[in-house]
C-alpha positions as CSV (number, residue, x, y, z in Angstrom):
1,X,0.0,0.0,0.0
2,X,1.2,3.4,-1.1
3,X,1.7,6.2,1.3
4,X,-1.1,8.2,0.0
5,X,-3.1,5.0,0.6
6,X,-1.9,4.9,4.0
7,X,-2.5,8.0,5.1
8,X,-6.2,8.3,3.7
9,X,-6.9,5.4,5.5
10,X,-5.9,6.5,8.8
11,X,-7.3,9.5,8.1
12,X,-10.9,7.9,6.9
13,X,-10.4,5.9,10.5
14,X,-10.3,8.5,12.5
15,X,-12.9,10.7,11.1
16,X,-15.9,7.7,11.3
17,X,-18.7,7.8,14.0
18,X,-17.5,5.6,16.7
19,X,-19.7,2.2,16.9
20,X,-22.3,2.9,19.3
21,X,-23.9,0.5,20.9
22,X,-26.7,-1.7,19.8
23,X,-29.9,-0.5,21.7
24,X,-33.0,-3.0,21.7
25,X,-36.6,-2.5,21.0
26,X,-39.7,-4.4,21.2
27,X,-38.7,-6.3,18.0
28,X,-36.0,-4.7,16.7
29,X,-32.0,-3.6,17.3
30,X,-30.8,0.1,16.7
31,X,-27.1,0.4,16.2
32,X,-26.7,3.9,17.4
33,X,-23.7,5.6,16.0
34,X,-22.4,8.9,17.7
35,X,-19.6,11.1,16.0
36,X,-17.6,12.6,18.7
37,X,-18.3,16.8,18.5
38,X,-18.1,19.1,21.3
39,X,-22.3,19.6,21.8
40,X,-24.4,20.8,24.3
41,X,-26.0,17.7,24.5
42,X,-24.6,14.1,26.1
43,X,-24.1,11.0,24.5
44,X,-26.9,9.4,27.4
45,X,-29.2,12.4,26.4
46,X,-28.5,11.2,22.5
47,X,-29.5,7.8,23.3
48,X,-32.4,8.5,25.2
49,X,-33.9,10.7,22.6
50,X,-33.8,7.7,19.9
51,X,-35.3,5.4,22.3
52,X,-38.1,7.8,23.3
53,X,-38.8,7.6,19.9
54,X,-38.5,4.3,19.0
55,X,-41.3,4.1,22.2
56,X,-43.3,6.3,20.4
57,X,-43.3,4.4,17.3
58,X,-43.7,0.9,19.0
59,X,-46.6,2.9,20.8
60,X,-48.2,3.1,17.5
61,X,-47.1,-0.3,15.8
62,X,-47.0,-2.4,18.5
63,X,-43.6,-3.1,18.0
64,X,-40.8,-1.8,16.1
65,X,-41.2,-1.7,12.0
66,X,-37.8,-3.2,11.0
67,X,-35.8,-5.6,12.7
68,X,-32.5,-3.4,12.6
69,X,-32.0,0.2,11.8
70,X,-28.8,2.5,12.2
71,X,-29.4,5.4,13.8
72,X,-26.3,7.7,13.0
73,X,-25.9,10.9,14.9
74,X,-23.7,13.6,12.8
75,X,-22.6,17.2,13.3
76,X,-25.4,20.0,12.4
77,X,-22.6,22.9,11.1
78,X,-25.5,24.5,9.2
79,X,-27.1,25.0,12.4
80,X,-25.6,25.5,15.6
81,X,-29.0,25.2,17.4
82,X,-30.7,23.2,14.8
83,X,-31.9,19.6,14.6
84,X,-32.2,17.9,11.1
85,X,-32.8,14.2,10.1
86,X,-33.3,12.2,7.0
87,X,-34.3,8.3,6.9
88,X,-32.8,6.4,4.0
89,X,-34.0,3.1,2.4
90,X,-34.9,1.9,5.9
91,X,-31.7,1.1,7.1
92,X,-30.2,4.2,8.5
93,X,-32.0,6.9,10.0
94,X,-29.3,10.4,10.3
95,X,-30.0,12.9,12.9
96,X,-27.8,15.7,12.9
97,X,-27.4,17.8,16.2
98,X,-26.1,21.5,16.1
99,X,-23.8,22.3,18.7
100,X,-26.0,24.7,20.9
101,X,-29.1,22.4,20.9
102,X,-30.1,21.9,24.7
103,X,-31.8,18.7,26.5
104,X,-34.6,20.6,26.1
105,X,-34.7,20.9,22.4
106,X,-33.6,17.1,21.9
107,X,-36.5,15.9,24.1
108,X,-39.3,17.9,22.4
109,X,-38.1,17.5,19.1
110,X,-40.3,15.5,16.6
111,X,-37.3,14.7,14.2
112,X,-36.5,11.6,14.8
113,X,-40.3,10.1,15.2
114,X,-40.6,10.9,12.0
115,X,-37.9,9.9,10.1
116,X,-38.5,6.7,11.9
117,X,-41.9,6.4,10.7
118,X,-40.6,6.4,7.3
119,X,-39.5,2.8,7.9
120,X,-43.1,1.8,8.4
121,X,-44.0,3.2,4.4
122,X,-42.5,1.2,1.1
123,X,-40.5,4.3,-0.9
124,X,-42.6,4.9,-4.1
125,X,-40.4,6.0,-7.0
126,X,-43.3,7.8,-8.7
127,X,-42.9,11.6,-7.9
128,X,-46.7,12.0,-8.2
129,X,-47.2,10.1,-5.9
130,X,-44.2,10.0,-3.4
131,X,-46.0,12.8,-1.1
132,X,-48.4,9.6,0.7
133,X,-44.8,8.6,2.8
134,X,-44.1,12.4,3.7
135,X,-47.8,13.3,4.4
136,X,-48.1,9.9,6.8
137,X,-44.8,10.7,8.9
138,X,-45.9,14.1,9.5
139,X,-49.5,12.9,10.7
140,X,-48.5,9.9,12.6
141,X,-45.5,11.3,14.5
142,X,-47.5,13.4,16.7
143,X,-50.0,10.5,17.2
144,X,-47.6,8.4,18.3
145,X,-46.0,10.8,21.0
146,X,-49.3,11.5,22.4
147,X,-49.5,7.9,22.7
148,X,-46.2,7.4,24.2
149,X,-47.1,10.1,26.4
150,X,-44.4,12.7,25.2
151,X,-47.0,15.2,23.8
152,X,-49.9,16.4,24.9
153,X,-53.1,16.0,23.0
154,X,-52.9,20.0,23.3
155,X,-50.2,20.8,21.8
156,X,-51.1,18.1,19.3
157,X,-53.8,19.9,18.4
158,X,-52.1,23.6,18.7
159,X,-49.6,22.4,15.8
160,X,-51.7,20.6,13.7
161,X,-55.0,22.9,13.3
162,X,-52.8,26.2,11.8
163,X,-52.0,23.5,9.0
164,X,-56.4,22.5,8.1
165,X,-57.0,26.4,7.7
């Protein structure tokens, strides 16, 4: 192996998430993935959030809707007090976590419920009709957290009725 070779390497090896634990559900394992980052937030806090909302999707399925799902956590630089996620081809769900965002934030947030509900949804090619898996996430994650008990039906309510004017 070349030096080049060498040195990419060791750099790619030192730049990858560490591998997290495996965390396990009502019928399923998530492999969370942490990159290290200085963050407001704790690893523990990290780890409770996906499970919170693995609850709240198990509260809704009765169990978990795949067997085994990464769930990578990754640097928000866009966004210092931002949350973003993305679900892709339910196997790996990406949550990226600005800096600044507080316990507070992470434990409200309605991110990852949804990206997880994606798993529960076959991914239609047809852009006509490709809105049905977007549309059901973003109704069913605050059903779910009602049901899991981490929303009110209030609040529910308060976000959702702007949206039927």
């Amino acid at each position: 192996m070349g030096r080049f070779w060498g040195t990419y390497l060791l750099a790619a090896f030192f730049t990858l998430p560490l591998l997290g634990k495996p965390l396990k559900v009502k019928g399923a394992v998530l492999d969370l993935d942490i990159t290290k980052q200085k963050r407001a937030v704790t690893d523990a806090q990290l780890e409770e959030a996906v499970l919170e909302a693995a609850r709240s999707l198990i509260s809704y399925y009765g169990r978990f809707p795949v067997k085994r799902l990464t769930v990578e956590v990754l640097p928000n630089s866009r966004q210092p007090d931002g949350l973003f996620g993305q679900a892709f081809s339910g196997k790996r769900v990406t949550l990226y976590v600005g800096k600044d965002v507080s316990a507070e934030q992470l434990k409200r947030n309605w991110i990852l419920v949804h990206e997880m509900f994606h798993l529960g949804f076959p991914d239609i090619e047809d852009e006509k009709h490709d809105w049905i898996g977007e549309g059901a996430s973003t109704y069913l994650e605050g059903i779910a957290r009602v049901r899991s008990g981490n929303l009110t039906p209030e609040a529910l309510w308060a976000d959702n009725l702007p949206g039927f004017a």
